[in-house]
C-alpha atoms as a printed R data frame, in Angstrom:
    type eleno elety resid chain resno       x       y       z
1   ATOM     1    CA   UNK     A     1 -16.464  27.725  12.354
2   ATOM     2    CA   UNK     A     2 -17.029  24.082  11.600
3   ATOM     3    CA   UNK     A     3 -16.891  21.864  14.565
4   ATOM     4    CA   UNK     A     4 -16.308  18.091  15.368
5   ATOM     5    CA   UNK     A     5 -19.792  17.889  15.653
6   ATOM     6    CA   UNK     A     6 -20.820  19.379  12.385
7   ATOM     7    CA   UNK     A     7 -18.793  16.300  10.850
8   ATOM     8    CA   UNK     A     8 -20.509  13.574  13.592
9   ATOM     9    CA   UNK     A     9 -23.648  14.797  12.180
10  ATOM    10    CA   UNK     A    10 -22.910  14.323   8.592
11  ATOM    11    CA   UNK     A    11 -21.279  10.991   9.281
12  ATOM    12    CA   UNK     A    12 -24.598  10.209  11.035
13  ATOM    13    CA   UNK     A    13 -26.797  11.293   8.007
14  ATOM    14    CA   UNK     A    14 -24.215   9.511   5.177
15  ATOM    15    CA   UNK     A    15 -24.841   5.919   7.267
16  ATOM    16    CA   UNK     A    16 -27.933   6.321   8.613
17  ATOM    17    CA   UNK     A    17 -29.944   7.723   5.463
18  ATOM    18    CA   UNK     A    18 -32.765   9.541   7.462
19  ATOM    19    CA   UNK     A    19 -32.610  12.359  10.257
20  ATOM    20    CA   UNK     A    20 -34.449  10.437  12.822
21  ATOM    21    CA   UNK     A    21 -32.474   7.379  12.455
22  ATOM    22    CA   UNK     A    22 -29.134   9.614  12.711
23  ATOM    23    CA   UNK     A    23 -30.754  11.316  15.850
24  ATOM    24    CA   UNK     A    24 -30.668   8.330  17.224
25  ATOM    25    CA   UNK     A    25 -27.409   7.519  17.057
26  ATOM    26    CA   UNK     A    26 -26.208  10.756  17.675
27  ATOM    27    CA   UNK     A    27 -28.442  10.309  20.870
28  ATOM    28    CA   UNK     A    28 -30.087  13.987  20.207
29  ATOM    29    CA   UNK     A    29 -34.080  14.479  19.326
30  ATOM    30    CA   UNK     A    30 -34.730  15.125  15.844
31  ATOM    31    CA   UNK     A    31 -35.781  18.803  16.517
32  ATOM    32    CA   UNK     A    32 -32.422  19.000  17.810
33  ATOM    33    CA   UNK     A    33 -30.605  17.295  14.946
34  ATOM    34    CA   UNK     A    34 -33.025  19.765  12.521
35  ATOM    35    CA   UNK     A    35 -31.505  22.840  14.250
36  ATOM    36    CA   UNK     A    36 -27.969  21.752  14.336
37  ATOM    37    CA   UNK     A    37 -28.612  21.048  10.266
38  ATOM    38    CA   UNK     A    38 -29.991  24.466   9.642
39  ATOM    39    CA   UNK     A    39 -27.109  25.856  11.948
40  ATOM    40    CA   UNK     A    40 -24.300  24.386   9.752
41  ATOM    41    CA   UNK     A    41 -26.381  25.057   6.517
42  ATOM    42    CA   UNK     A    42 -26.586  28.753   7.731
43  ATOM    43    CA   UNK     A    43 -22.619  28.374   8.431
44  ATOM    44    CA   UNK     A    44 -21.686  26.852   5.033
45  ATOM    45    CA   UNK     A    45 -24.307  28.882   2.787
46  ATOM    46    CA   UNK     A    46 -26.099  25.901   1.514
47  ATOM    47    CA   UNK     A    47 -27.493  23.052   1.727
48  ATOM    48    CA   UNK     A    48 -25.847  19.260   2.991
49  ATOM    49    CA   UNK     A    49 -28.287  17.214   1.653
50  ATOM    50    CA   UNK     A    50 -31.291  17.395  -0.677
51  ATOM    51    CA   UNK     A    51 -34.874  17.501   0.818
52  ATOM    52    CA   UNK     A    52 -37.216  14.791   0.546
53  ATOM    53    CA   UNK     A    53 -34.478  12.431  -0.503
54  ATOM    54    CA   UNK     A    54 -34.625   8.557   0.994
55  ATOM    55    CA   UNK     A    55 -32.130   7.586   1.663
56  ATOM    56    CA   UNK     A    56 -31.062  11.314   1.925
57  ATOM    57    CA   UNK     A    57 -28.409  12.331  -0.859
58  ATOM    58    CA   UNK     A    58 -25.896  15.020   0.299
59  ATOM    59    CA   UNK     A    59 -25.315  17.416  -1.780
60  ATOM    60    CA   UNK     A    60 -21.608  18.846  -3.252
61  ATOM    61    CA   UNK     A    61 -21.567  21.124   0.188
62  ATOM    62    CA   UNK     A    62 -22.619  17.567   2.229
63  ATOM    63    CA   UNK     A    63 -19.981  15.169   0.619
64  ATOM    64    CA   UNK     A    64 -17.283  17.795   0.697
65  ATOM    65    CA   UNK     A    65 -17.637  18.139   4.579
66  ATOM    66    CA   UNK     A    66 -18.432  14.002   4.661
67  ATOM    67    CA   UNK     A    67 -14.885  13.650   2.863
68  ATOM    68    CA   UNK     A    68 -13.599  15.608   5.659
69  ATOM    69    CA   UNK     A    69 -15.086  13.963   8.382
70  ATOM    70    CA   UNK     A    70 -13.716  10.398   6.735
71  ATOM    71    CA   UNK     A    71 -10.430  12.073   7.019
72  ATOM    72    CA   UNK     A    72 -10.223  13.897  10.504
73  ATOM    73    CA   UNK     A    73 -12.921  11.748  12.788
74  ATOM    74    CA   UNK     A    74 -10.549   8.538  12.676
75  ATOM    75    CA   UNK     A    75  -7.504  10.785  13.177
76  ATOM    76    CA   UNK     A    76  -8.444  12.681  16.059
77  ATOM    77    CA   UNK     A    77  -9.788   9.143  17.730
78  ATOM    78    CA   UNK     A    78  -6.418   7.787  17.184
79  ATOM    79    CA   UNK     A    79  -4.824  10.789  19.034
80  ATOM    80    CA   UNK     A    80  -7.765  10.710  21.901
81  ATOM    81    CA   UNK     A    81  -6.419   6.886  22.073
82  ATOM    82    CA   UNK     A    82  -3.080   7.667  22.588
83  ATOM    83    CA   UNK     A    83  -3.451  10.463  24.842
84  ATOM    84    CA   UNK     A    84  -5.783   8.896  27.985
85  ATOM    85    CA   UNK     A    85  -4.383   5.078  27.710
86  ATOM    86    CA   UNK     A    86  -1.194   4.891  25.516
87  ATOM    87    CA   UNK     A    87  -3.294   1.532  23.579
88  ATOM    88    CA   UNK     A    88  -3.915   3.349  20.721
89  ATOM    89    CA   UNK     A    89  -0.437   3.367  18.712
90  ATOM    90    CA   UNK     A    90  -0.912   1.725  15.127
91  ATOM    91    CA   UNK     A    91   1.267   1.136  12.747
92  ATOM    92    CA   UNK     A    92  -1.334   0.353   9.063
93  ATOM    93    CA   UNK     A    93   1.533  -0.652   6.607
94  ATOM    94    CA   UNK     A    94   0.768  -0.873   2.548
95  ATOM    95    CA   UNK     A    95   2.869  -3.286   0.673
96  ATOM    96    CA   UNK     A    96   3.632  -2.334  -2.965
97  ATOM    97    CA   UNK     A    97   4.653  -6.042  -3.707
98  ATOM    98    CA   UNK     A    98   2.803  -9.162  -3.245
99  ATOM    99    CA   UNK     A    99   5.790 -11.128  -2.224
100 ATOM   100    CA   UNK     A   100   6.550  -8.727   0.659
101 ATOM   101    CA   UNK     A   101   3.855 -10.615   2.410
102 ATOM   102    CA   UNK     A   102   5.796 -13.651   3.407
103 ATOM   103    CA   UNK     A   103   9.335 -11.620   3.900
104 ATOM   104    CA   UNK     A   104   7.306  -9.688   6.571
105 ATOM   105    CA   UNK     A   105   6.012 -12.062   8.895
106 ATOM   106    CA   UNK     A   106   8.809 -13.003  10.635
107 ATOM   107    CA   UNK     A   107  10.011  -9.159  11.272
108 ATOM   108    CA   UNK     A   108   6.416  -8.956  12.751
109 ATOM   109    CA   UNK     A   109   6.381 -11.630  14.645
110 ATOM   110    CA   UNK     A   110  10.195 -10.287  16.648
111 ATOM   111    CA   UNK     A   111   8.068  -6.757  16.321
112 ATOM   112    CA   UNK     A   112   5.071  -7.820  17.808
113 ATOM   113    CA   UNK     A   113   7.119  -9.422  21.091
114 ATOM   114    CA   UNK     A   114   9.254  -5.710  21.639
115 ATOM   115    CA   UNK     A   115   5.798  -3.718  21.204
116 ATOM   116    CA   UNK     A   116   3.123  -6.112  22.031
117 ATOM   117    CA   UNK     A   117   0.595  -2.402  22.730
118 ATOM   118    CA   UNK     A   118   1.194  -1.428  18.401
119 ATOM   119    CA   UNK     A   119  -1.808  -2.289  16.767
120 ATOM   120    CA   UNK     A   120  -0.961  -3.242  12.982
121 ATOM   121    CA   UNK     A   121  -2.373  -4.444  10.027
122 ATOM   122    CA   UNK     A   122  -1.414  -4.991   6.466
123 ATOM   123    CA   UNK     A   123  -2.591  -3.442   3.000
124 ATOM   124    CA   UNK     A   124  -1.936  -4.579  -0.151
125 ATOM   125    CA   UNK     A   125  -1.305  -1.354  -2.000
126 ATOM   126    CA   UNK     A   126  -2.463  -1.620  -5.996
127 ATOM   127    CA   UNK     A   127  -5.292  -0.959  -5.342
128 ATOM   128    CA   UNK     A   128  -4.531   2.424  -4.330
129 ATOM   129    CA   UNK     A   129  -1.926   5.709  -4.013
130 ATOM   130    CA   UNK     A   130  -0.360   4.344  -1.316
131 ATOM   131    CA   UNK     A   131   1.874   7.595  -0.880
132 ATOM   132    CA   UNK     A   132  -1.083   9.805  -1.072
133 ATOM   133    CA   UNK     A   133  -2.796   7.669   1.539
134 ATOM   134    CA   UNK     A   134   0.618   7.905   3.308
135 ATOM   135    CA   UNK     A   135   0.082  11.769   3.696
136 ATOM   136    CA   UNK     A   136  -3.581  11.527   4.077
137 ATOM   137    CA   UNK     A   137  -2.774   9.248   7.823
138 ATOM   138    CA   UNK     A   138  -5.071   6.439   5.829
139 ATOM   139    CA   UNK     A   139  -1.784   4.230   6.255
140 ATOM   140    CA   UNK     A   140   1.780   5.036   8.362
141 ATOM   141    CA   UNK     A   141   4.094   2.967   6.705
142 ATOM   142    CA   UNK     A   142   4.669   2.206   2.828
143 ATOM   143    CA   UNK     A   143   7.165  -0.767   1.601
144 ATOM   144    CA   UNK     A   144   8.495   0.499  -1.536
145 ATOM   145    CA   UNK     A   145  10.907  -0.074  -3.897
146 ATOM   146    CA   UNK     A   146  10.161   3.714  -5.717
147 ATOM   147    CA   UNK     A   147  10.778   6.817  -3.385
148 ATOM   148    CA   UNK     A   148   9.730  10.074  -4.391
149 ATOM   149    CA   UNK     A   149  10.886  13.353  -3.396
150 ATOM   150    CA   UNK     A   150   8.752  14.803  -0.801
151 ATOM   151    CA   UNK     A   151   9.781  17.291   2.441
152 ATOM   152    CA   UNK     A   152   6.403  15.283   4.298
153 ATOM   153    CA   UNK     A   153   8.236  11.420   3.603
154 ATOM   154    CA   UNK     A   154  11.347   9.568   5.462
155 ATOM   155    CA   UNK     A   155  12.638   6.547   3.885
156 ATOM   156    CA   UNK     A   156  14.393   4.176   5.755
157 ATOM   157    CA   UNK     A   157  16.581   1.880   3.261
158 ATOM   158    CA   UNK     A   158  16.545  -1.496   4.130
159 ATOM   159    CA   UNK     A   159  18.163  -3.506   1.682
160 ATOM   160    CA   UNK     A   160  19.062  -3.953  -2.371
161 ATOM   161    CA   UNK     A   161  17.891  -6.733  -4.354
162 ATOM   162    CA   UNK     A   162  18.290  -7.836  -7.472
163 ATOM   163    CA   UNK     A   163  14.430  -8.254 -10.344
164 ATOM   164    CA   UNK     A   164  14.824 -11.612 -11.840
165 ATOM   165    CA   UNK     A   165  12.926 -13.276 -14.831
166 ATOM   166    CA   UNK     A   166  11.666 -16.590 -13.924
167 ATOM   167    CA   UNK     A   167  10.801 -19.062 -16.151
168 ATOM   168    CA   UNK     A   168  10.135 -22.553 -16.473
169 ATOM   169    CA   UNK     A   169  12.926 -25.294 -17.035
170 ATOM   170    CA   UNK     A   170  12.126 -25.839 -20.732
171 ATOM   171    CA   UNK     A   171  11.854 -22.450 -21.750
172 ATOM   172    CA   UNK     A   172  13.533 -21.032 -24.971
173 ATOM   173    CA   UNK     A   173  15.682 -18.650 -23.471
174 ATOM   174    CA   UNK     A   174  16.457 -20.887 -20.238
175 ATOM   175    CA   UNK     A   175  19.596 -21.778 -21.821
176 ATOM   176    CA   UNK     A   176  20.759 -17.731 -21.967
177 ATOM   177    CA   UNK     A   177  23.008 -16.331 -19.346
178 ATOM   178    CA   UNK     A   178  21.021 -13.572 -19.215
179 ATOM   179    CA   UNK     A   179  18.277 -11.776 -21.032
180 ATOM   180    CA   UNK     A   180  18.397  -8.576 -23.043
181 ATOM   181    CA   UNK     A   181  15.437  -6.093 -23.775
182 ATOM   182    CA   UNK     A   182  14.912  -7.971 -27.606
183 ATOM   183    CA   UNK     A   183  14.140 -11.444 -26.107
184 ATOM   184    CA   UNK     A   184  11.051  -9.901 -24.286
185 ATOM   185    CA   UNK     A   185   9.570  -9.434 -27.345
186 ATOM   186    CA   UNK     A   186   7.635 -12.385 -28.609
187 ATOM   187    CA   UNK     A   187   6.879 -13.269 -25.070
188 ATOM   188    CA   UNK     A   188   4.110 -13.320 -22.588
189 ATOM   189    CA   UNK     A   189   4.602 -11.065 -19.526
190 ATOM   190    CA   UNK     A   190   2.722 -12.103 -16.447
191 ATOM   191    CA   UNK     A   191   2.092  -8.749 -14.250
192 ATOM   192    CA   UNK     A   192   0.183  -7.754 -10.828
193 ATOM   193    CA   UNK     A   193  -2.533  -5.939 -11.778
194 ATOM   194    CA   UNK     A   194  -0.758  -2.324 -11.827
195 ATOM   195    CA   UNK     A   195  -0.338   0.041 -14.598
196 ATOM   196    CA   UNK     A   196   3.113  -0.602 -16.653
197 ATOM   197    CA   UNK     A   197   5.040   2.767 -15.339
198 ATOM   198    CA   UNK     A   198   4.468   1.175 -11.668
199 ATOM   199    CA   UNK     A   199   6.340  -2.032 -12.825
200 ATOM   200    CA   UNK     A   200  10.466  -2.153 -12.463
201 ATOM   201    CA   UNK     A   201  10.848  -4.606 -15.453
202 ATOM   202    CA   UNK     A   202   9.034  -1.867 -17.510
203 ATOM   203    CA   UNK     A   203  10.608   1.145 -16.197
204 ATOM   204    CA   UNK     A   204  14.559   0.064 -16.184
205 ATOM   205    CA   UNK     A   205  14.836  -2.757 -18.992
206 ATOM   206    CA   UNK     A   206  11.973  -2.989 -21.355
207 ATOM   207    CA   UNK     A   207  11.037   0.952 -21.878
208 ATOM   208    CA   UNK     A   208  14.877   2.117 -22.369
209 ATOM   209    CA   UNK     A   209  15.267  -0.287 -25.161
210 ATOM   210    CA   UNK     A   210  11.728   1.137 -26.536
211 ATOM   211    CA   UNK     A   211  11.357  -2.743 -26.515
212 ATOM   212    CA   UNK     A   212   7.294  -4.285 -25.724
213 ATOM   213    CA   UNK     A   213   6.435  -7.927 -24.997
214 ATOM   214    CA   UNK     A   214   4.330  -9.352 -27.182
215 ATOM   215    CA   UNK     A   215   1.320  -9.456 -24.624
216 ATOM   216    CA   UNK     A   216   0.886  -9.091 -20.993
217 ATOM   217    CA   UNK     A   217  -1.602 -11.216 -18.694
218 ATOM   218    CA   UNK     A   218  -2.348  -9.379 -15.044
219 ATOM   219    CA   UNK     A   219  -2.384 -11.917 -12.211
220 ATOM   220    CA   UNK     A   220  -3.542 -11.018  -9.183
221 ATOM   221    CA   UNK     A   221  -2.379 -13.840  -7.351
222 ATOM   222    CA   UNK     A   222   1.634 -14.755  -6.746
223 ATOM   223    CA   UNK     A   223   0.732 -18.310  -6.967
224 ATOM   224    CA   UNK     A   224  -0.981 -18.196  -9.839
225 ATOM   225    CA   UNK     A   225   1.573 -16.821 -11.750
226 ATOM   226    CA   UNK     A   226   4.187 -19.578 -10.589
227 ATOM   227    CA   UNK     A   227   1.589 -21.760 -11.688
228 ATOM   228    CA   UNK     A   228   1.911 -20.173 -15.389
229 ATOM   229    CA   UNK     A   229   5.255 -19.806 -15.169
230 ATOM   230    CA   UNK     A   230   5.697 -23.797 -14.383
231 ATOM   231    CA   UNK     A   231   3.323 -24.446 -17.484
232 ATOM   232    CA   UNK     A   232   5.813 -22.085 -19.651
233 ATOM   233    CA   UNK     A   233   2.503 -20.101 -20.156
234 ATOM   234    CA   UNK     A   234   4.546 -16.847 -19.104
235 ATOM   235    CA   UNK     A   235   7.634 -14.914 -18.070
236 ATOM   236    CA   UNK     A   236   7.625 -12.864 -14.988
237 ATOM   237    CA   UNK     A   237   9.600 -11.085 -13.052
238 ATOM   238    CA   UNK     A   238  11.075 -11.650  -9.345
239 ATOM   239    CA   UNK     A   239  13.341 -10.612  -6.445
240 ATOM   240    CA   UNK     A   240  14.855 -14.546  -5.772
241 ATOM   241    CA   UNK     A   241  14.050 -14.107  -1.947
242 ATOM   242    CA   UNK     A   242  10.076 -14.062  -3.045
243 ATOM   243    CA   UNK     A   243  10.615 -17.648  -4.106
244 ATOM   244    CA   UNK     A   244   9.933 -20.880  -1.896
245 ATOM   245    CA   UNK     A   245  12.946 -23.536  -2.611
246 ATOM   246    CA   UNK     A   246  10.661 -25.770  -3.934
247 ATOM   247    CA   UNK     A   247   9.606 -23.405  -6.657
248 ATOM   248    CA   UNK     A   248  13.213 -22.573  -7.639
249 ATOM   249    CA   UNK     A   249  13.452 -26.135  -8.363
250 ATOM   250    CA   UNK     A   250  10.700 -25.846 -10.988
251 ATOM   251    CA   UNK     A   251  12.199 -23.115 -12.745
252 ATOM   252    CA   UNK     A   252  14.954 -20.719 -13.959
253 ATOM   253    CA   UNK     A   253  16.206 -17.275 -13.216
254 ATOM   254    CA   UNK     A   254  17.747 -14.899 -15.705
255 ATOM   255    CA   UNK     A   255  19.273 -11.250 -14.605
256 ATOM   256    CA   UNK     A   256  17.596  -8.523 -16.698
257 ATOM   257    CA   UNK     A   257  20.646  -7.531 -18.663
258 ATOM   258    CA   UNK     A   258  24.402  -8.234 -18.308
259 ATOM   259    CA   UNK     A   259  24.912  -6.515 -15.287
260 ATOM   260    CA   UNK     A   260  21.355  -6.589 -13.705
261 ATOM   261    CA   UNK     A   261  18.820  -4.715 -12.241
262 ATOM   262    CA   UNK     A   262  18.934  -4.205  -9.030
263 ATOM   263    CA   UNK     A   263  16.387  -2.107  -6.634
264 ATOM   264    CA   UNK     A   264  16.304  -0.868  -3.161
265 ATOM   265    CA   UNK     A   265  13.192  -1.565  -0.846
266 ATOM   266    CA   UNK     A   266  12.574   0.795   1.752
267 ATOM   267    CA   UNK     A   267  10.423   1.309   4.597
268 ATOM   268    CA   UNK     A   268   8.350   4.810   4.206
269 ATOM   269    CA   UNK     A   269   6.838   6.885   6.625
270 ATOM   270    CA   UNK     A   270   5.160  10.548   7.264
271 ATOM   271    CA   UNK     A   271   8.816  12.560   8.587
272 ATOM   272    CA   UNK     A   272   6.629  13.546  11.512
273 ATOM   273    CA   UNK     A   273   6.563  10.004  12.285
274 ATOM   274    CA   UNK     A   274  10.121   9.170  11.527
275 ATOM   275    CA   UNK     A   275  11.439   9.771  15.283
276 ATOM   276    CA   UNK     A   276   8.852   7.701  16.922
277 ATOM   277    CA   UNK     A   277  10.306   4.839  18.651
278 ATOM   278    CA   UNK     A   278   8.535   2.123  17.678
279 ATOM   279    CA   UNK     A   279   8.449   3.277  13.940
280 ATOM   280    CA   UNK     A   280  12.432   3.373  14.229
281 ATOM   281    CA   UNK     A   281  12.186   0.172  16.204
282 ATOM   282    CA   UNK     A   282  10.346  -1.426  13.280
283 ATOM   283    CA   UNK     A   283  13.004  -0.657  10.762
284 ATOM   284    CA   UNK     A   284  15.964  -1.433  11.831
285 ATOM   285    CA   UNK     A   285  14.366  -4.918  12.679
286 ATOM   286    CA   UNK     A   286  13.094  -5.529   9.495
287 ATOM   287    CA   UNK     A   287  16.837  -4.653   8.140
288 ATOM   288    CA   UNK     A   288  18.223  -7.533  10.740
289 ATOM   289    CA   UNK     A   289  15.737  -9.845  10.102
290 ATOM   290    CA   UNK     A   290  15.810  -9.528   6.146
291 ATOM   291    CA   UNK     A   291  19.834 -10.351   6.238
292 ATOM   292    CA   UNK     A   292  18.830 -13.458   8.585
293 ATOM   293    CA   UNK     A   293  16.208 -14.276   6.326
294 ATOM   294    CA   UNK     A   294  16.916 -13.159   2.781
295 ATOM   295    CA   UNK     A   295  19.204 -14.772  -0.140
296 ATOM   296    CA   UNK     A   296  21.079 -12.752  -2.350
297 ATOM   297    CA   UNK     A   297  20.497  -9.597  -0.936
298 ATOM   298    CA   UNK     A   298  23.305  -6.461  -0.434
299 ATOM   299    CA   UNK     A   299  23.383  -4.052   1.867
300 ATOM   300    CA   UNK     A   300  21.723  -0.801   0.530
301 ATOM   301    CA   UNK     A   301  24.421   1.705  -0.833
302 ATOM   302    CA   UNK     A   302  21.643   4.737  -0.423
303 ATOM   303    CA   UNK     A   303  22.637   6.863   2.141
């Protein structure tokens, strides 16, 4: 059977790069680290790492168990945490949308004051699966405005929101009450760096209607794209509570069709995690605090 300290000891190798060096840290002699090697090599039928290699290279046996050992080490440290001293209760939350950054400080900030012991930390989440990493306990909480249907996820709806197109005061369509599908295409669409399927403007206006811009430009940064927008060097698309007053004075906001689209954002978790006070504690403050906060928002009509 493979034991926690079968995966210590291939952690040890991965960082270390030598077997004495990883003895060290493992505070064992080397003799001892060679027998607990050739003890898991006997257990596994093969080899973890190639001989003679410096640094040592694992081999598909070695990075196979290393993958598990990134996975379960962290996890089972959390638990020990939580067990002995009740200080190790984190809440890792990925954000699927840049502007969530500045809607979520001040539900942290009433969060942090009810549950001063949570430990949590923020993610920006294109650069990853955030709902794989959800499952895989890499993060335990997603903020997502696209649920899928999964017995191991909760969602907790907070609130719906309508996607706007911003764009500056002397654009050619500024003077339209609101945009259809065709006047997207002769004009530049400034994205987040995320595929087109993971975008709402793509996904319920633009792809319906079979209807492409004529380019797209990827911006990583939400203020460099106001910065485009305000130099009518793009389109893009909003929720109106992402923008600063002082930016909606620079510019204009169109609905995406006659009657809209409008999204939900919700708060996902592992459904393990779902009855955990502090996780339920978290959402229903960050549904209070958005309707103290938030323009133009409706109360979410999922159920």
């Amino acid at each position: 059977m493979i034991e926690l300290s079968h995966l210590k000891l291939l952690q040890a190798l991965h960082k270390q790069g030598s077997v004495s060096e990883a003895a060290e840290v493992l505070f064992i002699t080397q003799s001892a680290l060679s027998h607990q090697i050739k003890k898991l090599e006997s257990l596994i039928e093969g080899t973890i790492f190639v001989r003679h290699s410096n640094p040592i290279k694992l081999t598909p046996k070695g990075r196979k168990l290393l993958k598990l050992a990134t996975k379960v080490l962290p996890e089972i440290k959390k638990t020990q945490e939580q067990l002995t001293n009740n200080k190790g209760e984190r809440l890792n939350i990925a954000i699927e949308c840049h502007s969530c950054f500045d809607w979520l400080i001040p539900t942290l900030d009433v969060f942090r004051k009810q549950h001063p012991k949570v430990n949590f930390d923020l993610s920006l989440a294109f650069s990853f699966e955030p709902m794989e990493a959800l499952k895989n306990y890499d993060v335990d909480m997603v903020i997502t405005s696209d649920p899928i249907e999964d017995k191991h996820f909760e969602y907790f709806p907070l609130f719906d929101y309508q996607m706007l197109m911003i764009m500056s005061r002397n654009h050619t369509l500024s003077h339209k009450r609101y945009l259809i599908a065709k006047d997207i295409q002769d004009q530049i669409l400034l994205t987040y760096p995320v595929s087109h399927d993971r975008l709402d403007v793509f996904n319920y206006f633009l792809k319906p209607a079979k209807i492409n811009p004529k380019s797209t430009r990827k911006v990583e940064l939400p203020i460099m794209m106001m910065l485009l927008v305000f130099n009518n060097q793009g389109i893009a698309t909003m929720p109106e509570w992402a923008l600063t007053d002082e930016q909606k004075s620079k510019v204009v906001l169109k609905p995406l069709g006659k009657n809209g689209v409008w999204r939900t954002l919700y708060l996902a978790v592992r459904k393990t995690d779902s009855v955990v006070e502090y996780i339920q504690d978290f959402a229903g403050i960050a549904k209070q605090v958005s309707f103290q906060n938030l323009e133009n928002i409706k109360p979410s009509q999922v159920k």
